[in-house]
C-alpha positions as CSV (number, residue, x, y, z in Angstrom):
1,X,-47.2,269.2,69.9
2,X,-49.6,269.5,66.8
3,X,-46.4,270.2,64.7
4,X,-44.7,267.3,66.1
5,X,-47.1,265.1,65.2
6,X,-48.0,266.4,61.5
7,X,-44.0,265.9,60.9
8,X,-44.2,262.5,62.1
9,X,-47.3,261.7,60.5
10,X,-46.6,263.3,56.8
11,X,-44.0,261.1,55.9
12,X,-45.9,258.1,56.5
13,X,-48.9,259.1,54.8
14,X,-47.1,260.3,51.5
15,X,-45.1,256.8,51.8
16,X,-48.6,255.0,51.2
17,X,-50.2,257.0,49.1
18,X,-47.1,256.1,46.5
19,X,-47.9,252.3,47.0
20,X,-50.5,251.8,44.5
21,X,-49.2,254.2,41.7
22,X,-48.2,252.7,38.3
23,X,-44.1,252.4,38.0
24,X,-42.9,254.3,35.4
25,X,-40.1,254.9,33.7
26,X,-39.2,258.8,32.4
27,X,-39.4,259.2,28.6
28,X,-39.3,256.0,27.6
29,X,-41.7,255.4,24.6
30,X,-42.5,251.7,26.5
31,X,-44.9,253.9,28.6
32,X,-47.1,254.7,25.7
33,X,-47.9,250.8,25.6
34,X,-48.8,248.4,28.1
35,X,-46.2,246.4,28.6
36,X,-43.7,247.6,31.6
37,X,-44.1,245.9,35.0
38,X,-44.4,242.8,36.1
39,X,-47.5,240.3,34.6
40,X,-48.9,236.8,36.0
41,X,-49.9,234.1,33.5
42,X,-53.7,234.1,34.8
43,X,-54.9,231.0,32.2
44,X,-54.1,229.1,29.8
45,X,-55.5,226.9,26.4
46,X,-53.8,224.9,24.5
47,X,-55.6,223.7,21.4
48,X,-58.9,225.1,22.3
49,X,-58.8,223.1,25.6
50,X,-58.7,225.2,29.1
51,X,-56.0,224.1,31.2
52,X,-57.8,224.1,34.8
53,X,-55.2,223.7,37.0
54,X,-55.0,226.4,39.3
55,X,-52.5,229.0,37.3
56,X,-50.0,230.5,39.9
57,X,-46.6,231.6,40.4
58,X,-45.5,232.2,36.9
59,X,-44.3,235.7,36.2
60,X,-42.8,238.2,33.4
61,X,-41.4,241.0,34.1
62,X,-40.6,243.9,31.4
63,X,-38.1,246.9,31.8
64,X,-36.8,249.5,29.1
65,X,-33.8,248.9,28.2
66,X,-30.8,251.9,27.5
67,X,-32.6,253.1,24.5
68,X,-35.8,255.3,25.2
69,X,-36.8,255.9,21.9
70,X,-37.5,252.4,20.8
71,X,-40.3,249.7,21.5
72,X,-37.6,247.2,23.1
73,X,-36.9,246.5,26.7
74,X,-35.7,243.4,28.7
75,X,-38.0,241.0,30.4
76,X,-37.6,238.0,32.8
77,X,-39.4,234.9,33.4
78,X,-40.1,233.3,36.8
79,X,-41.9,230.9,37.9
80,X,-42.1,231.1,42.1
81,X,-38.8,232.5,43.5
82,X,-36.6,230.5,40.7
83,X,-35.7,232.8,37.3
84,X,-36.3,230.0,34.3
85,X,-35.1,232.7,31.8
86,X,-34.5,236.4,30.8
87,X,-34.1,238.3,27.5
88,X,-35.0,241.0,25.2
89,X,-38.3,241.9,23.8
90,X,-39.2,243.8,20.9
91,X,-43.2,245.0,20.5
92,X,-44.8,246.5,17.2
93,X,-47.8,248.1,18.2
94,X,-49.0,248.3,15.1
95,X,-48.9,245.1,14.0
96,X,-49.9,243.8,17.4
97,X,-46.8,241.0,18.1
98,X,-44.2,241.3,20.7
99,X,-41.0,239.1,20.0
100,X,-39.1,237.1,23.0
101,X,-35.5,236.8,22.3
102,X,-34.0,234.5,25.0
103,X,-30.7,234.2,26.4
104,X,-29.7,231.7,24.7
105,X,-30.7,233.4,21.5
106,X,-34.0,231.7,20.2
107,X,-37.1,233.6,19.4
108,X,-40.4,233.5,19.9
109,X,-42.9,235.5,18.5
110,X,-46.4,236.3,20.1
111,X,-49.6,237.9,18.8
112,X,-50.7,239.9,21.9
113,X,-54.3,241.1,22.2
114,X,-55.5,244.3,25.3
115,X,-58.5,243.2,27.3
116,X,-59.6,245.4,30.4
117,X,-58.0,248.4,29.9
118,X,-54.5,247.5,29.7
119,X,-55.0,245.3,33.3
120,X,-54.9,241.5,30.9
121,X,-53.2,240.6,27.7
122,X,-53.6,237.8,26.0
123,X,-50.8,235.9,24.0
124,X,-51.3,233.5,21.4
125,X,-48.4,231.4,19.8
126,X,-47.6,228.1,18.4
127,X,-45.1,225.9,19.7
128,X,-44.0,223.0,19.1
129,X,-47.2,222.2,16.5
130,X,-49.5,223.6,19.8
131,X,-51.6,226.2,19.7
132,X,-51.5,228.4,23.2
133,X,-53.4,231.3,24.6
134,X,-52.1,233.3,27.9
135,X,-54.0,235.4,30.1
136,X,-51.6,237.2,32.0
137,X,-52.4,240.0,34.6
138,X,-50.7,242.9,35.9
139,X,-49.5,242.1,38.9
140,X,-50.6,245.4,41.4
């Protein structure tokens, strides 16, 4: 009976001991960097002035694309259930930018800054003449 149960039971308890481990992706140099996963916009400035409406629901996703030796992947935008966008997105970590290049083939380019270990980043751009910064947070 002891057996029985320790088959029944093993399964299950390796099945939620995987829920909280970090997805990754074999041999793909995006897992050197933060990047892969999916992120929620946390806050938001534009101009210097905090937006304080309640941030929710807004969500991008990155995945490696064919090519594991490179710094580019795929990503896609959501905000709720609905998909606004997708795309590719190329990061140089050196240089600390990660370029967005939609579906409909415009760019945007975004200086990204780490804060608490790797869980925030924080994106700063300009668009149209406004000056934003992003908080977004891995999404566990």
């Amino acid at each position: 009976m002891k057996i029985l149960r320790l088959i029944i039971l093993l399964p299950l308890l390796m099945a939620t001991t995987c829920l909280d481990e970090e997805i990754k992706y074999p041999n793909d140099r995006l897992n050197d960097i933060w990047v892969l996963g999916p992120w929620e916009i946390s806050s938001e400035s534009i101009n210097g002035i905090s937006d304080l409406t309640v941030k929710c629901c807004r969500f991008l996703e990155f995945v490696p694309d064919e090519d594991s030796r490179d710094f580019r992947g795929r990503f896609t935008y959501k905000e709720g259930a609905r998909q606004i966008g997708n795309g590719f997105f190329t990061i140089d970590p050196n240089q600390e930018t990660i370029v967005f290049q939609w579906e409909d083939q415009s760019e945007s380019v975004y200086q990204y800054e780490l804060d608490s270990g790797n869980d925030s980043v924080i994106f700063t751009f300009t668009e149209d003449g406004s000056d934003f910064v992003q908080r977004w947070d891995v999404v566990r």
